[in-house]
mmCIF file of the protein (N, C-alpha, C, O) and its ligand, coordinates in Angstrom:
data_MODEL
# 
_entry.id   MODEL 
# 
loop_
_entity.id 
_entity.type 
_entity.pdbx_number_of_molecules 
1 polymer     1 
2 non-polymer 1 
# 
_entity_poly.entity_id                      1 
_entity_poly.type                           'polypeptide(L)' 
_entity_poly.nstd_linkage                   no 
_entity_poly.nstd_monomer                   no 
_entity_poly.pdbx_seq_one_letter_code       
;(UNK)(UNK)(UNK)(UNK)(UNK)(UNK)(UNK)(UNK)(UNK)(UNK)(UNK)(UNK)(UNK)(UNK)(UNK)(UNK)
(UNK)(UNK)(UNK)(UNK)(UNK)(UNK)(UNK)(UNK)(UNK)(UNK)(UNK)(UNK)(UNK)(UNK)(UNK)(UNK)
(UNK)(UNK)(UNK)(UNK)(UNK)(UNK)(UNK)(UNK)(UNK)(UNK)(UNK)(UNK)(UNK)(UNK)(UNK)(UNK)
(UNK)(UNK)(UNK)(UNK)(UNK)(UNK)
;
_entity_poly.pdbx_seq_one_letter_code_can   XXXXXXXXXXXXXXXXXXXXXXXXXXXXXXXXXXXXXXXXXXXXXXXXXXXXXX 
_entity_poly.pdbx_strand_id                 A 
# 
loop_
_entity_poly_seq.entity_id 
_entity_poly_seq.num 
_entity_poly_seq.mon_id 
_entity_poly_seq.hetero 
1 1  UNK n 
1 2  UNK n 
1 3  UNK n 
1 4  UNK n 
1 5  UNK n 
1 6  UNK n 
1 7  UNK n 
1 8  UNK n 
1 9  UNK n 
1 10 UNK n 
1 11 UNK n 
1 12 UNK n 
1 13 UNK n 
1 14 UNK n 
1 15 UNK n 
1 16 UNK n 
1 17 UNK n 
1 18 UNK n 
1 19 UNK n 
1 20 UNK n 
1 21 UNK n 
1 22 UNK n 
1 23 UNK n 
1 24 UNK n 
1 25 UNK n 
1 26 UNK n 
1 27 UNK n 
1 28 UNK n 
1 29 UNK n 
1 30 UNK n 
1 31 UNK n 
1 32 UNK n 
1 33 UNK n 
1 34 UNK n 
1 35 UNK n 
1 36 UNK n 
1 37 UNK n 
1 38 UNK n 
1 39 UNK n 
1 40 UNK n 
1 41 UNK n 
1 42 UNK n 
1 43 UNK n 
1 44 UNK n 
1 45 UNK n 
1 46 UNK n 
1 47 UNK n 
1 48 UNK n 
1 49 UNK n 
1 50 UNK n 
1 51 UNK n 
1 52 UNK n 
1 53 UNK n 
1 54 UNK n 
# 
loop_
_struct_asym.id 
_struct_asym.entity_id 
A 1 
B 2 
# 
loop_
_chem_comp.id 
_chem_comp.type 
_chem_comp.mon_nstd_flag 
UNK 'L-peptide linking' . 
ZN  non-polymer         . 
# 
_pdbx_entity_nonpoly.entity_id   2 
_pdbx_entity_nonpoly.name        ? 
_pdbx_entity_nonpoly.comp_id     ZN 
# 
_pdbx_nonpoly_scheme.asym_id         B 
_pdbx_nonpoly_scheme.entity_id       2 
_pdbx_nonpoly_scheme.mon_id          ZN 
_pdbx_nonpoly_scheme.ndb_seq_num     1 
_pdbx_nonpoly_scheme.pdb_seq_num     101 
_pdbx_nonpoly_scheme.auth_seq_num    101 
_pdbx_nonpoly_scheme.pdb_mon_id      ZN 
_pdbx_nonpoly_scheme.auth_mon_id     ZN 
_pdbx_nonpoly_scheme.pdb_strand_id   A 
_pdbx_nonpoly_scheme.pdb_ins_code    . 
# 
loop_
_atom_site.group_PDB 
_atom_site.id 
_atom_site.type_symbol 
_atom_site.label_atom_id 
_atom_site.label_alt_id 
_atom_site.label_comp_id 
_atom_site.label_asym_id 
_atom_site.label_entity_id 
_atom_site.label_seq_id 
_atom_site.pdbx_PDB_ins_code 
_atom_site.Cartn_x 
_atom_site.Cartn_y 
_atom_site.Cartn_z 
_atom_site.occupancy 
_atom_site.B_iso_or_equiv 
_atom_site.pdbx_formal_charge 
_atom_site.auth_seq_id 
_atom_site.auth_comp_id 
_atom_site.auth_asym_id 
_atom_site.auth_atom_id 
_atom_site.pdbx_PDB_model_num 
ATOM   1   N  N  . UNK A 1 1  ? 11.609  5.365   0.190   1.00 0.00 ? 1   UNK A N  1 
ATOM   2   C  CA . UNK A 1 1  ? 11.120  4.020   -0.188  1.00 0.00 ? 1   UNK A CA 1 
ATOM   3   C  C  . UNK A 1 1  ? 9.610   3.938   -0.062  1.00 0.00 ? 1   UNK A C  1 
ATOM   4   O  O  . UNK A 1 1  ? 9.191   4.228   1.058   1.00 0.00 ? 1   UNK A O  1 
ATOM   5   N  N  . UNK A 1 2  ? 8.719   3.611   -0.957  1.00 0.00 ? 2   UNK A N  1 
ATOM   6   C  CA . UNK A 1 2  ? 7.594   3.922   -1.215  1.00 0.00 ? 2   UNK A CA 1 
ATOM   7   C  C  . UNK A 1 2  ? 7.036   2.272   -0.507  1.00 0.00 ? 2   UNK A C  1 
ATOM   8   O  O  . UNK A 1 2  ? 5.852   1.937   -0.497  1.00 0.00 ? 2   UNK A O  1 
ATOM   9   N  N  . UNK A 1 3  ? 7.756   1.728   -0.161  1.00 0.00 ? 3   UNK A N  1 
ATOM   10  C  CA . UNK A 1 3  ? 7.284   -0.072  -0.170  1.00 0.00 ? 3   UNK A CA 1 
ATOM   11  C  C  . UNK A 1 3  ? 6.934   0.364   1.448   1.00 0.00 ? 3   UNK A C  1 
ATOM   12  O  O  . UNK A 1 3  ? 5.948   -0.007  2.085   1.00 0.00 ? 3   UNK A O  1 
ATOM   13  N  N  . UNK A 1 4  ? 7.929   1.173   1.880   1.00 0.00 ? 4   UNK A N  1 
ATOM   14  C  CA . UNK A 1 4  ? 7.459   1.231   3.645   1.00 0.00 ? 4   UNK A CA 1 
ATOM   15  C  C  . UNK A 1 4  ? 6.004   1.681   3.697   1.00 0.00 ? 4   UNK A C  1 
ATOM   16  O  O  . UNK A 1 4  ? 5.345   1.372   4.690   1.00 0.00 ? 4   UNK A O  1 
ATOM   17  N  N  . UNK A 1 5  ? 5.539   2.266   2.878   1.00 0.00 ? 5   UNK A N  1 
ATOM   18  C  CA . UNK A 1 5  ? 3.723   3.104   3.051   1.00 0.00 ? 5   UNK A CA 1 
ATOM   19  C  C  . UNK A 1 5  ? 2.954   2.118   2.578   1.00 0.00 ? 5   UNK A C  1 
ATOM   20  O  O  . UNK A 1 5  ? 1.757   2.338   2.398   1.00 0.00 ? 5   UNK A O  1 
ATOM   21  N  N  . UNK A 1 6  ? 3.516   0.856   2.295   1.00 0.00 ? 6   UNK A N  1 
ATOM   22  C  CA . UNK A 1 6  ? 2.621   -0.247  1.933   1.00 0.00 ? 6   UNK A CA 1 
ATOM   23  C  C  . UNK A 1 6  ? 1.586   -0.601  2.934   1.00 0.00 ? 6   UNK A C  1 
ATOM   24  O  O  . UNK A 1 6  ? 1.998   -0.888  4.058   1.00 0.00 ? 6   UNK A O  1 
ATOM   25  N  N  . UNK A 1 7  ? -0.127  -0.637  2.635   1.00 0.00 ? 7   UNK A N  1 
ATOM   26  C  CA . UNK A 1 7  ? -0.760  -0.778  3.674   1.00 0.00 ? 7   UNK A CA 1 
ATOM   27  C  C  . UNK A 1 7  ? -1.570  -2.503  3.136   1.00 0.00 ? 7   UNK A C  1 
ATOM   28  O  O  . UNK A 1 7  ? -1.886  -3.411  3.905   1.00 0.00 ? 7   UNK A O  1 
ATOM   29  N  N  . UNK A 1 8  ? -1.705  -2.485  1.757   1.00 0.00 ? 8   UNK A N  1 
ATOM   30  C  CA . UNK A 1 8  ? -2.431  -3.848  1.711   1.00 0.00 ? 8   UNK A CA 1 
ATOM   31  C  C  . UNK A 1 8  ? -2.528  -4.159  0.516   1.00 0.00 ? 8   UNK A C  1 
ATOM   32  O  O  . UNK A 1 8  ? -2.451  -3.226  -0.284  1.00 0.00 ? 8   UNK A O  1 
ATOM   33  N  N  . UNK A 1 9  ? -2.694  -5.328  0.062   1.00 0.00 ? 9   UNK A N  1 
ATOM   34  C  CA . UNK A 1 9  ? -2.684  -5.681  -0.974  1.00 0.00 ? 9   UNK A CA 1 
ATOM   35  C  C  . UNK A 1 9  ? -4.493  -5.901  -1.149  1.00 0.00 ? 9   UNK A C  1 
ATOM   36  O  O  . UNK A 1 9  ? -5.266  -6.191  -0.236  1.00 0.00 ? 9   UNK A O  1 
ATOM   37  N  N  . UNK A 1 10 ? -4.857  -5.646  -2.684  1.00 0.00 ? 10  UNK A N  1 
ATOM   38  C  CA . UNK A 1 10 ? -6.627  -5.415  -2.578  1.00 0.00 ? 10  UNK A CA 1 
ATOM   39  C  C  . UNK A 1 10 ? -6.866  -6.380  -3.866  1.00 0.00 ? 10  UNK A C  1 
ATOM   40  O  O  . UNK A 1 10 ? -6.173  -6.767  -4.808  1.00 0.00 ? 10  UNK A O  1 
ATOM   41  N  N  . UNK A 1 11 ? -8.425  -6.599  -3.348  1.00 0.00 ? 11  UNK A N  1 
ATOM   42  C  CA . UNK A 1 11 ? -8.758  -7.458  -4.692  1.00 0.00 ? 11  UNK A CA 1 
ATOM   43  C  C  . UNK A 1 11 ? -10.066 -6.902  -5.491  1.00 0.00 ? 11  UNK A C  1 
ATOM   44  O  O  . UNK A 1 11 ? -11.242 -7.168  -5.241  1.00 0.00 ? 11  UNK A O  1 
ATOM   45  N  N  . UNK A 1 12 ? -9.383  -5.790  -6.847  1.00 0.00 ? 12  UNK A N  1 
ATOM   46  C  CA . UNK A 1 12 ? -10.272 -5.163  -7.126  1.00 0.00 ? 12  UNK A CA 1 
ATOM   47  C  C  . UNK A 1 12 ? -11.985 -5.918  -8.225  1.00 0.00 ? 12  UNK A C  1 
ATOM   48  O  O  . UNK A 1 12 ? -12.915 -5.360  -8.808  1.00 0.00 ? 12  UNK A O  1 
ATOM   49  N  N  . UNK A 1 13 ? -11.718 -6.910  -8.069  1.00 0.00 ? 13  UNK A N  1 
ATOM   50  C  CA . UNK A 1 13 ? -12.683 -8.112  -8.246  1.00 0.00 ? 13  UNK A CA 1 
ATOM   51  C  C  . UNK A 1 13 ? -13.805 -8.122  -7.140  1.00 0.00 ? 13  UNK A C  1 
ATOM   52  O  O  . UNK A 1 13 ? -14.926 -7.619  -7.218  1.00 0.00 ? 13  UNK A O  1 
ATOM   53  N  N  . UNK A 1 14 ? -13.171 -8.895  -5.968  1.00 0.00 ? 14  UNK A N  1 
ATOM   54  C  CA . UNK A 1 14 ? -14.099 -8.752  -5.045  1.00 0.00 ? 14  UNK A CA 1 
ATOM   55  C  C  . UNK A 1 14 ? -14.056 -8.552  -3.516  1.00 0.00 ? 14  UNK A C  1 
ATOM   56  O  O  . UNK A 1 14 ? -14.812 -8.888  -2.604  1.00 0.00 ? 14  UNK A O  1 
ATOM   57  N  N  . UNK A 1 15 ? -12.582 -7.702  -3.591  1.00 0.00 ? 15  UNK A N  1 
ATOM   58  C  CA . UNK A 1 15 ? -12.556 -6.627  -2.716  1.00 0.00 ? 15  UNK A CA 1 
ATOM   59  C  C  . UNK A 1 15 ? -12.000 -7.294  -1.024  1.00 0.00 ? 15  UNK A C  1 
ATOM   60  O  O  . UNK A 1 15 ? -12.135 -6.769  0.081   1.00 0.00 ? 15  UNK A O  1 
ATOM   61  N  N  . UNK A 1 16 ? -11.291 -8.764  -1.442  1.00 0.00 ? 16  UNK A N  1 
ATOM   62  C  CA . UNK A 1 16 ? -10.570 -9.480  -0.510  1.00 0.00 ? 16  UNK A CA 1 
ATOM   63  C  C  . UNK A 1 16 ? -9.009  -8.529  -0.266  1.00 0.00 ? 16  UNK A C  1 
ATOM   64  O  O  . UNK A 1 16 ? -8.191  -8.096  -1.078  1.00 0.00 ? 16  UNK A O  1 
ATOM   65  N  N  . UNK A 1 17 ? -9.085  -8.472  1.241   1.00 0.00 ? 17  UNK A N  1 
ATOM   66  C  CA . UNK A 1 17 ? -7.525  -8.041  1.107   1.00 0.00 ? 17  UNK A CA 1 
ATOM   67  C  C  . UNK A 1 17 ? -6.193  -8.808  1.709   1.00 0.00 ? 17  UNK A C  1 
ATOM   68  O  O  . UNK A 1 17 ? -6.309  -9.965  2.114   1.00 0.00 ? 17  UNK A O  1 
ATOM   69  N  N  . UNK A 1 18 ? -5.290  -8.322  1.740   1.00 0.00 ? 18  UNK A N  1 
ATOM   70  C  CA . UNK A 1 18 ? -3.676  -9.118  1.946   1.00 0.00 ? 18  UNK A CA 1 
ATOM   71  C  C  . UNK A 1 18 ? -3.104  -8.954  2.341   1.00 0.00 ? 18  UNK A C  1 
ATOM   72  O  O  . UNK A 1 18 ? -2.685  -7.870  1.934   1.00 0.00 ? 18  UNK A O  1 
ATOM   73  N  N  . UNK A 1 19 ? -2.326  -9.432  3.381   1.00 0.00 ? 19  UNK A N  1 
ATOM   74  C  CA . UNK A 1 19 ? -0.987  -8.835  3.607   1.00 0.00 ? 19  UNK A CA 1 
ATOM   75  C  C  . UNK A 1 19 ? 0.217   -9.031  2.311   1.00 0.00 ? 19  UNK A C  1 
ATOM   76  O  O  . UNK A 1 19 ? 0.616   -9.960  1.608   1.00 0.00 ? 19  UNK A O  1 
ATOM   77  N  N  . UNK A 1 20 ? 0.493   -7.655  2.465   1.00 0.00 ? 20  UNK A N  1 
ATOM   78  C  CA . UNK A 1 20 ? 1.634   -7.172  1.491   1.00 0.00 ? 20  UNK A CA 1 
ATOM   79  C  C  . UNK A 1 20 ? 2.450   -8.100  1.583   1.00 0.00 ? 20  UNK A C  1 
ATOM   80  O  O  . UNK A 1 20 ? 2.411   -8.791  0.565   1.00 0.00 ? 20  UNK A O  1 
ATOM   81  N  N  . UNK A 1 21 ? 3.529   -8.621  2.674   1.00 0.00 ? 21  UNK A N  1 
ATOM   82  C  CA . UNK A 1 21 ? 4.348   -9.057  2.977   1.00 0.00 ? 21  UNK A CA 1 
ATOM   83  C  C  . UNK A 1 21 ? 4.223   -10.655 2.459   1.00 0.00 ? 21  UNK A C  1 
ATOM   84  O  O  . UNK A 1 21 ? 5.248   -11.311 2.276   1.00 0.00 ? 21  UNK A O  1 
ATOM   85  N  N  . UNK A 1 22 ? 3.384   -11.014 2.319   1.00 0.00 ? 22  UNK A N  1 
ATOM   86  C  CA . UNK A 1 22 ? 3.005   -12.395 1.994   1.00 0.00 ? 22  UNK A CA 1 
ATOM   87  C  C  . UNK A 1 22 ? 3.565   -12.345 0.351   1.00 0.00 ? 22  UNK A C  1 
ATOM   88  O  O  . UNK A 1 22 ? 3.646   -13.457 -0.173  1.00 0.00 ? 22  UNK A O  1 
ATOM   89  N  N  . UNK A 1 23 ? 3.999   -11.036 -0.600  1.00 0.00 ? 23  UNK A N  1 
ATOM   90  C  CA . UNK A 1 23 ? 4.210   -11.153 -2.243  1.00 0.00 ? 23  UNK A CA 1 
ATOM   91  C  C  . UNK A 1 23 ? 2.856   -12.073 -2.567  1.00 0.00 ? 23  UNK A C  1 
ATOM   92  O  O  . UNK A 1 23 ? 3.076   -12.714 -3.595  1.00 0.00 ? 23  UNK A O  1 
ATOM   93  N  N  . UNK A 1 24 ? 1.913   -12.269 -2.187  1.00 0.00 ? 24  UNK A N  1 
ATOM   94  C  CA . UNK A 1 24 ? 0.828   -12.792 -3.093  1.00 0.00 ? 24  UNK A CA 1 
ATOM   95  C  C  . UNK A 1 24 ? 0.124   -11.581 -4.223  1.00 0.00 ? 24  UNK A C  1 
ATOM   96  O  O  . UNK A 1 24 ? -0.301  -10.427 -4.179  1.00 0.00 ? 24  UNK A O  1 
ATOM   97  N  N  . UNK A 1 25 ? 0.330   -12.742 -5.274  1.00 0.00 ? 25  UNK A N  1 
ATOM   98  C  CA . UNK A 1 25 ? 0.050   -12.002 -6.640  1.00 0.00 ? 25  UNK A CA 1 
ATOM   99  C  C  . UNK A 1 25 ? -1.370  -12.046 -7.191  1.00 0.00 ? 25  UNK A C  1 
ATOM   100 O  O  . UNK A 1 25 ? -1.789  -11.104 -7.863  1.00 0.00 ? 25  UNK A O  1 
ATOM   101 N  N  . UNK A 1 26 ? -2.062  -13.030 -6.949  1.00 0.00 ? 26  UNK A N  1 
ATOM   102 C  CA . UNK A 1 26 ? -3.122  -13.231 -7.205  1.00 0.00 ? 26  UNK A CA 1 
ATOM   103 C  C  . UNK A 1 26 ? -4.438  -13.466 -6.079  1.00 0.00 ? 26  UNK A C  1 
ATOM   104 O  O  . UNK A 1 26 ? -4.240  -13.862 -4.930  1.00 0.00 ? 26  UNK A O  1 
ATOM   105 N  N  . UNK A 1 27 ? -5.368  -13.247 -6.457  1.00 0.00 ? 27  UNK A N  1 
ATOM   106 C  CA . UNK A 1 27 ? -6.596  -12.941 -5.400  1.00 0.00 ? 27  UNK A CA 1 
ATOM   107 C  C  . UNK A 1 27 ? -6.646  -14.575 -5.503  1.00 0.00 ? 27  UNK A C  1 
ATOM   108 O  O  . UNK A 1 27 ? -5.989  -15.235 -6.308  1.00 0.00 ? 27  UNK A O  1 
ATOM   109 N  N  . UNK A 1 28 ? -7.656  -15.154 -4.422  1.00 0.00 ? 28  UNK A N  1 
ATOM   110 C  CA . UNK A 1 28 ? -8.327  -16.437 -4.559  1.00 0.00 ? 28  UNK A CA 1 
ATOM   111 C  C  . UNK A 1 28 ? -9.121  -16.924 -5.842  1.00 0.00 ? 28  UNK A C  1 
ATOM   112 O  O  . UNK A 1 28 ? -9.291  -17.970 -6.468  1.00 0.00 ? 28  UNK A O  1 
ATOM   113 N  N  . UNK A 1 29 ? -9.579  -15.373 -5.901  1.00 0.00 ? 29  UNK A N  1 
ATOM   114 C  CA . UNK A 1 29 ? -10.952 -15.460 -7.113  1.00 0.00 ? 29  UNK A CA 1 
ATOM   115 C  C  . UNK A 1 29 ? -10.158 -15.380 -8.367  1.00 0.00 ? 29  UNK A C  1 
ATOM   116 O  O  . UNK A 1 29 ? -10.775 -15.359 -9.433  1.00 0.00 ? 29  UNK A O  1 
ATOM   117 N  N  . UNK A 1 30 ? -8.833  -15.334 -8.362  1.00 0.00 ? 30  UNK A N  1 
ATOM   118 C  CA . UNK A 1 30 ? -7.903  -15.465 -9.830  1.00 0.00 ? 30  UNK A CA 1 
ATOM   119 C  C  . UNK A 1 30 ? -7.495  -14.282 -9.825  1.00 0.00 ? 30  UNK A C  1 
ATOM   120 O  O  . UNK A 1 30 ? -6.279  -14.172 -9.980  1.00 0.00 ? 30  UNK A O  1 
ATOM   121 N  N  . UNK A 1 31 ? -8.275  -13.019 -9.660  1.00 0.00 ? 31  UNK A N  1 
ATOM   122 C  CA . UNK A 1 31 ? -7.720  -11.898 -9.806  1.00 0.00 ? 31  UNK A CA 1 
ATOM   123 C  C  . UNK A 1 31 ? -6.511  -11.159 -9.665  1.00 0.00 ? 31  UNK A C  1 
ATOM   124 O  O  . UNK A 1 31 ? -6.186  -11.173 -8.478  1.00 0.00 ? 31  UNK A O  1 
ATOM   125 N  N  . UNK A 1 32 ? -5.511  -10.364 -10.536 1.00 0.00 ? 32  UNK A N  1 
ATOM   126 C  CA . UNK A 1 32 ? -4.483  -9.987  -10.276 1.00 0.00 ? 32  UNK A CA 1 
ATOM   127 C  C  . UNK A 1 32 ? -4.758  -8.810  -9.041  1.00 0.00 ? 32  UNK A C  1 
ATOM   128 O  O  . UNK A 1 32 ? -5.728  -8.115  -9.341  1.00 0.00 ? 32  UNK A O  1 
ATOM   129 N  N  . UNK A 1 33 ? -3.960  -8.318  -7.361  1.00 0.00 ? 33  UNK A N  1 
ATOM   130 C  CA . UNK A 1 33 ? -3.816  -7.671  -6.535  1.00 0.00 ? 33  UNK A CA 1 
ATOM   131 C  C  . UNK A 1 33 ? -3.536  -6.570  -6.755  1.00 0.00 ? 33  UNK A C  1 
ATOM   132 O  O  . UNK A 1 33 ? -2.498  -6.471  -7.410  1.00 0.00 ? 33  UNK A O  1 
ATOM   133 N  N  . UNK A 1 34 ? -4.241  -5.197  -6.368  1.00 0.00 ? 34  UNK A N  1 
ATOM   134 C  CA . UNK A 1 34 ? -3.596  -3.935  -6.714  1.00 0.00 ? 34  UNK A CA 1 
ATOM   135 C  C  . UNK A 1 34 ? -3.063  -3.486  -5.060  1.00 0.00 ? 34  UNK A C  1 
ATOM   136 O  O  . UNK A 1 34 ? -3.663  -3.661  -3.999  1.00 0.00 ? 34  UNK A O  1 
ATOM   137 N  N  . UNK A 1 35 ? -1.869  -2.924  -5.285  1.00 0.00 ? 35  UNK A N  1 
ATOM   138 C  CA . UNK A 1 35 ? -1.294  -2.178  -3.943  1.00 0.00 ? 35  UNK A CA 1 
ATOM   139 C  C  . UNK A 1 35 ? -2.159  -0.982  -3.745  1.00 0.00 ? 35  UNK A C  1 
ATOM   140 O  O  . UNK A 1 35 ? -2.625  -0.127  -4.498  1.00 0.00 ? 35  UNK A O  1 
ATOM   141 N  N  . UNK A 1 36 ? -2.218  -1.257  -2.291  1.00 0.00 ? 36  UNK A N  1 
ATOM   142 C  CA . UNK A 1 36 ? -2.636  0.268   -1.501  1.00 0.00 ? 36  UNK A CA 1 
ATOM   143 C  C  . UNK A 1 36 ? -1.696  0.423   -0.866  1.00 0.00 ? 36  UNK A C  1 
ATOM   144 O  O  . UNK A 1 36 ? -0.853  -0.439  -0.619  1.00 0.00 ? 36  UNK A O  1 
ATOM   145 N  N  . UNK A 1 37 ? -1.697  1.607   -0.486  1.00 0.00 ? 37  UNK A N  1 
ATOM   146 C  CA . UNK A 1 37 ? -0.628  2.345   0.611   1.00 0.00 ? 37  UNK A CA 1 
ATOM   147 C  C  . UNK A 1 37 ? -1.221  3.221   1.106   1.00 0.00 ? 37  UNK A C  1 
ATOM   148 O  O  . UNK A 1 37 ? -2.131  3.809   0.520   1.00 0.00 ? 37  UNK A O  1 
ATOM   149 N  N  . UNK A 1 38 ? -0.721  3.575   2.635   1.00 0.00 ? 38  UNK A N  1 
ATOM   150 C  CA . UNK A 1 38 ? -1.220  4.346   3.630   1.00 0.00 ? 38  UNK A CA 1 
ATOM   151 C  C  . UNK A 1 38 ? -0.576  5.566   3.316   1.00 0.00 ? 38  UNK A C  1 
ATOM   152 O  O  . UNK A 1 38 ? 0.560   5.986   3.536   1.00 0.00 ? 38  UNK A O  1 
ATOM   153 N  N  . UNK A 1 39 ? -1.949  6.211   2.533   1.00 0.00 ? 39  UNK A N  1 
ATOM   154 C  CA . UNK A 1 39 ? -1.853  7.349   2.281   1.00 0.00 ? 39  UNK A CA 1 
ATOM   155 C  C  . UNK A 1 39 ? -1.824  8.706   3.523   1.00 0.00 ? 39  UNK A C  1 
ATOM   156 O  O  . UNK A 1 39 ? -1.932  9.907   3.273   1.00 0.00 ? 39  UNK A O  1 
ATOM   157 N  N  . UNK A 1 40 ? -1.651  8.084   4.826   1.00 0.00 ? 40  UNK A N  1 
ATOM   158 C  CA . UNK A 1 40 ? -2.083  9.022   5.971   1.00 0.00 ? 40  UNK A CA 1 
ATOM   159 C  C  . UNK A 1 40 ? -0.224  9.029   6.828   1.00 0.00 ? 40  UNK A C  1 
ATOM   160 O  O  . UNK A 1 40 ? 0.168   9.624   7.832   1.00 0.00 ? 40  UNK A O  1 
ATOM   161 N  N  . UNK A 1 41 ? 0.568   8.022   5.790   1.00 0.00 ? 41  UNK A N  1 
ATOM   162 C  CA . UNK A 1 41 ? 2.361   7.894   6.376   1.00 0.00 ? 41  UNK A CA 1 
ATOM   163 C  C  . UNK A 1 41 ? 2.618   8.446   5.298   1.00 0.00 ? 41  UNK A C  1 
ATOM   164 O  O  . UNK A 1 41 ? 3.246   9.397   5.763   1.00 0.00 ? 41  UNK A O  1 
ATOM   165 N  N  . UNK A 1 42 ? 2.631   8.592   4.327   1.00 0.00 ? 42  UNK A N  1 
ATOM   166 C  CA . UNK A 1 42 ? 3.017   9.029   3.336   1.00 0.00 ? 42  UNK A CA 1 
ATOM   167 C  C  . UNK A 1 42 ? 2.733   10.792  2.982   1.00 0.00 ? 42  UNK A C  1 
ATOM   168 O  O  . UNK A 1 42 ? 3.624   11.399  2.388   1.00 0.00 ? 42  UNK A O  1 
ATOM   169 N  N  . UNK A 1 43 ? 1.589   11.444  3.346   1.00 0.00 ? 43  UNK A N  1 
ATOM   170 C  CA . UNK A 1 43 ? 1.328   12.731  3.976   1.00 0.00 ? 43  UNK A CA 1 
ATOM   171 C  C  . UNK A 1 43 ? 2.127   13.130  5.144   1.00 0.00 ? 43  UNK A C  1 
ATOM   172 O  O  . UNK A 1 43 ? 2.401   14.329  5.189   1.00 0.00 ? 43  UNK A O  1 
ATOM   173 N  N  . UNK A 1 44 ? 2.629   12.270  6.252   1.00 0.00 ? 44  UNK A N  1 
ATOM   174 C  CA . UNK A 1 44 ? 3.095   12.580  7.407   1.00 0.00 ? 44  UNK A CA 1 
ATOM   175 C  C  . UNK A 1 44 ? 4.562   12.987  6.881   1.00 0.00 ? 44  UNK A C  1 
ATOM   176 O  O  . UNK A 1 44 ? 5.325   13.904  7.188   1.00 0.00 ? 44  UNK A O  1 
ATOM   177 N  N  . UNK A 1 45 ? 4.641   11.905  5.946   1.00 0.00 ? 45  UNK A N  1 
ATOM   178 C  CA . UNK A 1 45 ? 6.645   11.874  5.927   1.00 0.00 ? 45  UNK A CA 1 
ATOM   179 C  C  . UNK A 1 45 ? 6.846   13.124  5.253   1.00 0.00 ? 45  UNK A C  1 
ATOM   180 O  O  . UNK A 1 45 ? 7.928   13.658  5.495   1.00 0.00 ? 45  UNK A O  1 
ATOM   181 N  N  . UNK A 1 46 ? 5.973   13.804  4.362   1.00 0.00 ? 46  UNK A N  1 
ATOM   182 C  CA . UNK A 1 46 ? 6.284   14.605  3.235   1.00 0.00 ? 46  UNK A CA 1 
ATOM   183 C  C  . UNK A 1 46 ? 6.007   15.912  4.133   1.00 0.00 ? 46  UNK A C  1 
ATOM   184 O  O  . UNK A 1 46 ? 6.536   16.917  3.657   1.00 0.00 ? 46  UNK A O  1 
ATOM   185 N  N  . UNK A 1 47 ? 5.393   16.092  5.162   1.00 0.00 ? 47  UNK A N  1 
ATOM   186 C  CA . UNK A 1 47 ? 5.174   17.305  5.931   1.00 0.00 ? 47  UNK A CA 1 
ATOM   187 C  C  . UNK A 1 47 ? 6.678   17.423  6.772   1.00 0.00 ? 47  UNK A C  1 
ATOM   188 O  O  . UNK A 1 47 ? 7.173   18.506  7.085   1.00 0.00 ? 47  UNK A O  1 
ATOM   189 N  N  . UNK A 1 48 ? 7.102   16.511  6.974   1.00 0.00 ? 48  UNK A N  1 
ATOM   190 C  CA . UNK A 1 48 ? 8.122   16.228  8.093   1.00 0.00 ? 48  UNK A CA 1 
ATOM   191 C  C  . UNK A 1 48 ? 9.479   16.518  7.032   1.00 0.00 ? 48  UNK A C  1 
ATOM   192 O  O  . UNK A 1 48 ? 10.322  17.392  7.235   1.00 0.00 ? 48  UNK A O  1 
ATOM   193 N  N  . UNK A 1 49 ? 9.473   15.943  6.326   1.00 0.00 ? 49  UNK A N  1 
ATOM   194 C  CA . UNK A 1 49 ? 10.597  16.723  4.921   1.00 0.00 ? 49  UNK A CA 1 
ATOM   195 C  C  . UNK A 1 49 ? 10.067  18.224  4.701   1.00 0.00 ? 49  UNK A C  1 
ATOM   196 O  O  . UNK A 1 49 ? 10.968  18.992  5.038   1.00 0.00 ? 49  UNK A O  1 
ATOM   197 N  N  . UNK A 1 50 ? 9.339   18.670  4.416   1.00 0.00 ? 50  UNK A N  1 
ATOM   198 C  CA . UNK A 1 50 ? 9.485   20.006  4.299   1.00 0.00 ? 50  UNK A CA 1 
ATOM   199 C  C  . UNK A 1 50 ? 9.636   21.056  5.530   1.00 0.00 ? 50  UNK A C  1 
ATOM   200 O  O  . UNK A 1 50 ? 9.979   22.207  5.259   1.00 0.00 ? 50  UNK A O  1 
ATOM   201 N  N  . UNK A 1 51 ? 9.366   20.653  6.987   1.00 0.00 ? 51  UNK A N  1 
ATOM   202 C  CA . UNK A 1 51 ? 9.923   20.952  7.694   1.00 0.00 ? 51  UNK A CA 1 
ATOM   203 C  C  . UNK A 1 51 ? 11.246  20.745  7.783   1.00 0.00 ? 51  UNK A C  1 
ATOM   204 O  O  . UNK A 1 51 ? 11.828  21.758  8.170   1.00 0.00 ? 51  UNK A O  1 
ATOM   205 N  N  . UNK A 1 52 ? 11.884  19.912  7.597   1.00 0.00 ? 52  UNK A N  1 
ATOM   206 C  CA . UNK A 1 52 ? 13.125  19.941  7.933   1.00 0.00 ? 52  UNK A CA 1 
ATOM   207 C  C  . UNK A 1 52 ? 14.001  20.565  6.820   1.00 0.00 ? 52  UNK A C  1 
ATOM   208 O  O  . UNK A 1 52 ? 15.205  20.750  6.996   1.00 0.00 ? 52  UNK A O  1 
ATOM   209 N  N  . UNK A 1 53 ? 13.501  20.816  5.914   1.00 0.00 ? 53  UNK A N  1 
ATOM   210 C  CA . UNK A 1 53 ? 14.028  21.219  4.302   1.00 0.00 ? 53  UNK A CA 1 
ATOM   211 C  C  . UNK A 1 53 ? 14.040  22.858  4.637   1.00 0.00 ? 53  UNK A C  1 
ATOM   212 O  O  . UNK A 1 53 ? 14.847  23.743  4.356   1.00 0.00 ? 53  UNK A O  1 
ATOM   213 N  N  . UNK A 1 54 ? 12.783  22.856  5.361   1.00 0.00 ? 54  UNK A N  1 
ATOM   214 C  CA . UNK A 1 54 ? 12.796  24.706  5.257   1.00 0.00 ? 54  UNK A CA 1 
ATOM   215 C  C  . UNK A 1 54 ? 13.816  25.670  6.776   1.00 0.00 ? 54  UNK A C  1 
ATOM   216 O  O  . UNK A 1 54 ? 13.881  26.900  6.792   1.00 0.00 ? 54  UNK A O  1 
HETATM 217 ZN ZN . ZN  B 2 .  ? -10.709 -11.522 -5.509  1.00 0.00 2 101 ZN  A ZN 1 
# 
């Protein structure tokens, strides 16, 4: 599940951020939110699967 590495919701306008959990779709400034994710759980999990895979 890719939603668990969710780290924030961003406002590539002017760079306000969010909690994910809130489903807010739009920035203050109008702007539509792009997802980030913690790209540093998402490296972890995939090391931890191939350990256990091999
Ligand atoms: Zn904004």
């Amino acid at each position: 599940m890719i939603f668990m590495y969710m780290s924030h919701l961003e406002c590539p306008k002017c760079g306000a951020t969010y909690d994910p959990h809130k489903l807010t779709q739009l920035c203050a400034c109008g702007s539509p939110l792009l997802v980030r994710y913690d790209l540093d759980k998402v490296k972890a999990n995939f090391k931890k699967s191939d350990l256990i895979g091999a």
